[in-house]
C-alpha positions as CSV (number, residue, x, y, z in Angstrom):
1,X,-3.8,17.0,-23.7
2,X,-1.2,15.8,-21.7
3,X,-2.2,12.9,-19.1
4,X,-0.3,11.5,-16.2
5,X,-0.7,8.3,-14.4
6,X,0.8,7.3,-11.8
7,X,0.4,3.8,-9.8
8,X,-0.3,3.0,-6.1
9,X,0.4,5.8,-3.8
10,X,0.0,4.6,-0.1
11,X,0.7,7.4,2.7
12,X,-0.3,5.2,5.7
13,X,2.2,3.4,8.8
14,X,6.1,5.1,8.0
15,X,5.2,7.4,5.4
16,X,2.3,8.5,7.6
17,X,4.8,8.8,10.4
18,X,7.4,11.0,7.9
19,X,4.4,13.4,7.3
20,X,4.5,14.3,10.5
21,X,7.3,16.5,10.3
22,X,7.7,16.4,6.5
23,X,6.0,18.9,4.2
24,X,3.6,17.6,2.1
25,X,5.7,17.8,-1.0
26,X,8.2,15.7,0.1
27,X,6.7,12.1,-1.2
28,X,6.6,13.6,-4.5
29,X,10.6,13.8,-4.2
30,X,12.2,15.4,-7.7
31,X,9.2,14.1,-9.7
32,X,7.0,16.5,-8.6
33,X,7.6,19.2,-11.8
34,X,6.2,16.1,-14.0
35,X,3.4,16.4,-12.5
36,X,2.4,20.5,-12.6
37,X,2.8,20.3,-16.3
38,X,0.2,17.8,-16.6
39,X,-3.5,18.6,-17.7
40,X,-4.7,15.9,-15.9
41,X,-3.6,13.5,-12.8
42,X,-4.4,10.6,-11.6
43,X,-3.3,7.4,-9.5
44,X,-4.6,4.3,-7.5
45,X,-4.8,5.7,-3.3
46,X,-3.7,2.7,-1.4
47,X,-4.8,3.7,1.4
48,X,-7.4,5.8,3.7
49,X,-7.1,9.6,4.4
50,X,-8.8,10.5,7.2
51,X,-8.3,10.4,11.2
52,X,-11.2,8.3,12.0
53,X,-12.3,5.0,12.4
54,X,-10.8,1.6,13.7
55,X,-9.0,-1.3,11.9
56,X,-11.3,-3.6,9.9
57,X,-11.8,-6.9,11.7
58,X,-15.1,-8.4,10.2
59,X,-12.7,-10.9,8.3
60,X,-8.7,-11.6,8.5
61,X,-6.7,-8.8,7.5
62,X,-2.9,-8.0,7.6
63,X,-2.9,-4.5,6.7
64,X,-4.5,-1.9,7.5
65,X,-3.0,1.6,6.0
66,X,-4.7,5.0,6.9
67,X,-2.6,8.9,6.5
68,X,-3.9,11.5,8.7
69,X,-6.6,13.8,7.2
70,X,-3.9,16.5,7.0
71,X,-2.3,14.8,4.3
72,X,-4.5,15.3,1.9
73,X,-2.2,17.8,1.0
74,X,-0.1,15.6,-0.2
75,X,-2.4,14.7,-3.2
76,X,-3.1,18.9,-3.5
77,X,1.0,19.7,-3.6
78,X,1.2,17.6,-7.4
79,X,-2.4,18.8,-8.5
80,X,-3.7,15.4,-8.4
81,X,-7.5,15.8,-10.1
82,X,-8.3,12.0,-9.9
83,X,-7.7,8.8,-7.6
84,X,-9.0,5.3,-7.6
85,X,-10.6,4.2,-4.3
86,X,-11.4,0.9,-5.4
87,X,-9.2,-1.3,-3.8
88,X,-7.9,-3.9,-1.0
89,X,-7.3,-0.7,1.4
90,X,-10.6,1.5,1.1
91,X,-11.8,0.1,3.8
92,X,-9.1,-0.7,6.4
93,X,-10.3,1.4,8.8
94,X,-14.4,0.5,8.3
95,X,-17.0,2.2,7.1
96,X,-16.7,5.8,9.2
97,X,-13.7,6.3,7.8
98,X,-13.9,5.4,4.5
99,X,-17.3,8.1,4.3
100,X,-15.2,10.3,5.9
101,X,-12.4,10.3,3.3
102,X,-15.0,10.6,0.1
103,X,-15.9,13.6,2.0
104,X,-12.5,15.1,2.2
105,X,-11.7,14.4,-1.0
106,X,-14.9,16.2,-2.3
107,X,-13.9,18.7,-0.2
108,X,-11.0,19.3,-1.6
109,X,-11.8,18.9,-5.3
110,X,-10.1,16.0,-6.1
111,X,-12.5,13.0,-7.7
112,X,-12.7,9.9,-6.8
113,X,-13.4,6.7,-8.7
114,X,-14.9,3.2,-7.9
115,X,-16.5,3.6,-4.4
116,X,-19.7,5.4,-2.7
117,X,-22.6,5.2,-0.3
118,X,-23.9,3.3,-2.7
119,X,-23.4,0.5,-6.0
120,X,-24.9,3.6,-8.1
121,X,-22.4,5.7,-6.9
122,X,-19.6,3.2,-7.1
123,X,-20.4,2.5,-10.5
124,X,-20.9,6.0,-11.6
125,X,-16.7,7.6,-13.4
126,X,-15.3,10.7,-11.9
127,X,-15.6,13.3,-14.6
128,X,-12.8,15.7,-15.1
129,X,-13.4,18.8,-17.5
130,X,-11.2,21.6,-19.1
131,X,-12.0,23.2,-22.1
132,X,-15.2,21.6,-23.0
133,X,-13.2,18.3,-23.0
134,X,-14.3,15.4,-20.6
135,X,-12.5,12.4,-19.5
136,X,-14.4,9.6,-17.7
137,X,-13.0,7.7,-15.5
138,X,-14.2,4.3,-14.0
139,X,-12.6,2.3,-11.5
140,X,-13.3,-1.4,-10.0
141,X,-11.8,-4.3,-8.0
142,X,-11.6,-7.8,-7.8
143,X,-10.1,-7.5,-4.9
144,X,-12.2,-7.6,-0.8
145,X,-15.5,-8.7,-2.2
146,X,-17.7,-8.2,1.3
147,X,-16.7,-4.8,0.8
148,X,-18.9,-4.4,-2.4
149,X,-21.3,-1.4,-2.5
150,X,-25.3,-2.4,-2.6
151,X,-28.5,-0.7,-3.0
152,X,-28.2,0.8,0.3
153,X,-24.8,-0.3,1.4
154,X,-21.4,1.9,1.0
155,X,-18.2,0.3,-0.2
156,X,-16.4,-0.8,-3.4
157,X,-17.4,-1.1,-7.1
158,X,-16.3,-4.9,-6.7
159,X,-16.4,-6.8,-10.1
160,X,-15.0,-10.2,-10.8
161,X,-12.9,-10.4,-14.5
162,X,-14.7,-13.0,-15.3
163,X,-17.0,-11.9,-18.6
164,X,-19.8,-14.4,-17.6
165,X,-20.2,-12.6,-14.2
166,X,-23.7,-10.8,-14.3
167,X,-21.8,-7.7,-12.9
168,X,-19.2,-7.6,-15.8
169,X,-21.9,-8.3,-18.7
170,X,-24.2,-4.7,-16.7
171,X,-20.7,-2.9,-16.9
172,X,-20.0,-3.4,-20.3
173,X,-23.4,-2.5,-21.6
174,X,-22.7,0.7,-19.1
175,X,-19.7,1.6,-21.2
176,X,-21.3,0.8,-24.7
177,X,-24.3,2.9,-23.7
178,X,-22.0,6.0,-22.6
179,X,-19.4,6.3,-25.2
180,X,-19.5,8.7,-27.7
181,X,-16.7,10.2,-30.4
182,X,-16.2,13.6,-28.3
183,X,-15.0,12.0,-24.9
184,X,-12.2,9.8,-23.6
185,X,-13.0,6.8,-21.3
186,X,-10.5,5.3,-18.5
187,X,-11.1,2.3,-16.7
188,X,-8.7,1.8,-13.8
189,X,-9.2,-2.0,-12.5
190,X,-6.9,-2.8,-9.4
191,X,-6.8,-6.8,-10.2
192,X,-5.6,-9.9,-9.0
193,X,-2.9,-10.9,-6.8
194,X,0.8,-9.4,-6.1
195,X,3.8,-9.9,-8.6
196,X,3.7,-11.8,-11.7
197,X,5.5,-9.9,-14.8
198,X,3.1,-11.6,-16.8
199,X,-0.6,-10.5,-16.9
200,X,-3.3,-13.6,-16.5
201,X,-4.7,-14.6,-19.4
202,X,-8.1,-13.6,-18.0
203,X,-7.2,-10.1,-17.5
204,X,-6.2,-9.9,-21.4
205,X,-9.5,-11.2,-22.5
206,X,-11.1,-9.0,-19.8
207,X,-9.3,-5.6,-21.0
208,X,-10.3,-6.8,-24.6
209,X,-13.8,-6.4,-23.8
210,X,-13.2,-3.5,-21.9
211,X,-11.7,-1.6,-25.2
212,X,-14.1,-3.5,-27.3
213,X,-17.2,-1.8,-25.4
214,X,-16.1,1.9,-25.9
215,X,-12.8,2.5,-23.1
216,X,-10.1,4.4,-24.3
217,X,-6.7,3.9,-21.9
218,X,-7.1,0.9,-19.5
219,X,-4.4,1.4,-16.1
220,X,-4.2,-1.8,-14.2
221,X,-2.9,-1.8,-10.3
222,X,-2.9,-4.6,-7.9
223,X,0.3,-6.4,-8.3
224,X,3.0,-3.8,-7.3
225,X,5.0,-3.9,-9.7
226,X,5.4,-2.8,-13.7
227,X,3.9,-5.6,-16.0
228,X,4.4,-4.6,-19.6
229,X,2.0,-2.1,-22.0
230,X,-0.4,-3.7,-24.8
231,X,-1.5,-1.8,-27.4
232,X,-5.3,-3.2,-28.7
233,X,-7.1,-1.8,-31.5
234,X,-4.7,1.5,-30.8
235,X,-6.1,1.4,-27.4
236,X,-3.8,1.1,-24.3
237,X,-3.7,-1.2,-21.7
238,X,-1.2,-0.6,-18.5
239,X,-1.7,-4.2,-17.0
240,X,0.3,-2.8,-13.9
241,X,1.5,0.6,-13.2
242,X,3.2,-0.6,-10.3
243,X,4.0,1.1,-6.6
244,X,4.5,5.0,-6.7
245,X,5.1,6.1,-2.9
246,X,5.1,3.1,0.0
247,X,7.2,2.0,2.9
248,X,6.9,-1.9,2.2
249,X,9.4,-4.3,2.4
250,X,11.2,-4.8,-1.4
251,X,11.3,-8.0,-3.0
252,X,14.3,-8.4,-4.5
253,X,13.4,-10.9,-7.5
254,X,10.2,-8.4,-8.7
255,X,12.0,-5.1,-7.5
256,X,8.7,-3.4,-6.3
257,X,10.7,0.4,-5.6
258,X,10.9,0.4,-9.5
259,X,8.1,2.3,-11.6
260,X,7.3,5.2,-14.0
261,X,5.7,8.6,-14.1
262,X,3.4,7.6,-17.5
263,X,2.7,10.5,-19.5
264,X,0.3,9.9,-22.3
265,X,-0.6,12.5,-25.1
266,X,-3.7,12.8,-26.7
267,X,-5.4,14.7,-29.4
268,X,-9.6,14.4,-28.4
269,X,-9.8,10.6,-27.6
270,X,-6.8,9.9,-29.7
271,X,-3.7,8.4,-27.9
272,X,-0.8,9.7,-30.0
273,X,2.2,8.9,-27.7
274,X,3.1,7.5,-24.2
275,X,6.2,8.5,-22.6
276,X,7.6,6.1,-19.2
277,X,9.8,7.8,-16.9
278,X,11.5,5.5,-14.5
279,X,11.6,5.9,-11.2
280,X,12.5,4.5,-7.8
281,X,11.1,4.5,-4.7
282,X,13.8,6.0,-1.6
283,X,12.8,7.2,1.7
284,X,9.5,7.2,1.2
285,X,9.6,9.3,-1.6
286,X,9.6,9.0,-5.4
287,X,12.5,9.8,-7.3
288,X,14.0,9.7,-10.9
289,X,15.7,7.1,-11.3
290,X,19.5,7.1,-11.3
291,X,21.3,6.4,-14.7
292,X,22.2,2.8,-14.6
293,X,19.2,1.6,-12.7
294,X,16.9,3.4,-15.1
295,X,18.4,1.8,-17.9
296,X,18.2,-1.4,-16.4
297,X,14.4,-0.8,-15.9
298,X,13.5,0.9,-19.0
299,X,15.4,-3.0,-20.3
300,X,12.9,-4.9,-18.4
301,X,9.9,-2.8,-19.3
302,X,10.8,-3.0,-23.3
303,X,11.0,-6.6,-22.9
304,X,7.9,-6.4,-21.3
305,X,6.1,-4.6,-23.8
306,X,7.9,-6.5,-26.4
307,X,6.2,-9.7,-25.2
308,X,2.7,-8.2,-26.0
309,X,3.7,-7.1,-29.2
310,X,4.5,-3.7,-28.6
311,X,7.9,-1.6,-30.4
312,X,9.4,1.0,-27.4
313,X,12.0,3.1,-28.4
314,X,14.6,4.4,-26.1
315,X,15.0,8.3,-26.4
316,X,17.0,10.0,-24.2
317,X,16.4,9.2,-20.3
318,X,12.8,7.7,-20.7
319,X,10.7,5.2,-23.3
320,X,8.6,6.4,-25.7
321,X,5.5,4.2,-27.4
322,X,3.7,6.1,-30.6
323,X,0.5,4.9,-31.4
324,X,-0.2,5.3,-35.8
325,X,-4.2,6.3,-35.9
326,X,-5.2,7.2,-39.6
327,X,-8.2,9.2,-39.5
């Protein structure tokens, strides 16, 4: 199969605004065709789809992001199958809104990961399905703790990475008790703060553990922009996929308008190959990224990798990381 991942997407505030009179395939920019060719989709939704609710105010907040329930057909124009609702913007515009877009989304056939009406439901993976294959997919946060689901309380699945936590050692036993040989298991785990090329040393003993219990690809998001690809017991682990589609403000020492379209091939639960496709962010939209600032990207990224002991090669206009499973 051919996977595709993609990192935060957030269509609130000017990208909302560009919508209005925008079609909905226009955040998608030239990048779009990656994304039809895909059997499977899926990205981190920074941000709340529907035309309810009020900002959050129960504690301090700076943001608060919400697209219009319209644009939903954003996510529809690339044939996005999965998204990660377990993050620091689920909530932003309280509780009615946040039900409201779990609805639209089942509505519209496209799962959703890490949040519910409940923790059972937070906790449970979206399962995709084609062809008798299934991929699981999981998502948490560390991120906006008092909005963590309960017994009978909506919100986040909101787990520390701390392997001592009660929550983390339940999760893990989760995974171990699911996996099986036919399957493929994804975790998606928006963590920590913003920037750092350098993933905490937590999170690497965390996504150890992760792997360790039964998960298959690991995509981190949180810190907006690219941190570099570790490959564990021929597992993957994307500690940051970075920003996708925004409007914020770029940083100019951690450039975070720089990313990828990841495609990842797989045979079963096998990763054979992962293939990184810069890309910029302009206008609003994602875009391929022009000649010499993709090289200089796809430069920072095999450093990256390189740091956690990972060999990219340079083929063409993209990066390319083969993973050697003997059967």
């Amino acid at each position: 199969m051919k996977l595709l991942f993609a990192g935060d997407v957030m269509l609130g505030r000017l990208v909302n605004d560009a919508l209005e009179t925008a079609p909905p395939r226009y955040p998608w920019g030239d990048t779009m065709s990656l994304f039809k060719k895909a059997d499977f989709r899926f990205l981190n939704l920074e941000c709340v789809i529907s035309d309810k609710g009020t900002p959050w105010v129960k504690t301090p907040k700076t943001f608060h992001f919400r697209s219009g329930e319209k644009n939903i057909r954003v996510l529809k124009e690339a044939k996005i199958d999965c998204v990660s609702v377990a993050n620091n913007h689920a909530l932003d515009y309280s509780e009615e809104a946040f039900l409201d877009m779990l609805i639209i989304l089942k509505t519209e056939n496209i799962l959703s990961a890490g949040s519910g009406r409940n923790i059972r439901e937070a906790r449970e993976p979206a399962i995709f399905e084609k062809d008798g294959f299934k991929i699981y997919t999981f998502a948490f946060t560390d991120n906006e703790p008092q909005w963590e689901a309960g017994k009978a309380k909506s919100g986040i699945f909101y787990m520390p990475t701390d392997l001592t936590d009660k929550r983390a050692k339940n999760f893990l036993k989760q995974i171990d008790a699911m996996k099986n040989e036919r399957d493929l298991f994804i975790v998606s785990p928006h963590w920590g703060g913003n920037w750092g090329y350098q993933p905490p040393t937590e999170h690497i003993v965390f996504a150890h553990a992760l792997v360790d219990a039964g998960i298959d690809i690991i995509l981190g998001t949180s810190p907006h922009i690219c941190r570099g690809i570790e490959i564990y017991n021929k597992k993957p682990i994307f500690y940051s996929l970075g920003n996708f589609i925004d409007d914020y403000t770029v940083n100019p020492l951690e450039p975070n308008d720089e990313s990828f379209v990841f495609q990842v091939e797989t045979e079963g639960k096998i990763v054979r190959k992962i293939i990184l496709i810069p890309t910029i962010i302009e206008n609003f939209q994602a875009k391929l990224a022009p000649k010499e600032r993709a090289e200089a990207i796809m430069d920072k990224m095999g450093d990256l990798c390189h740091e956690l002991g990972t060999a990219v090669k340079r083929i063409d206009e993209h990066l390319e990381i083969s993973i050697r499973n003997k059967e």
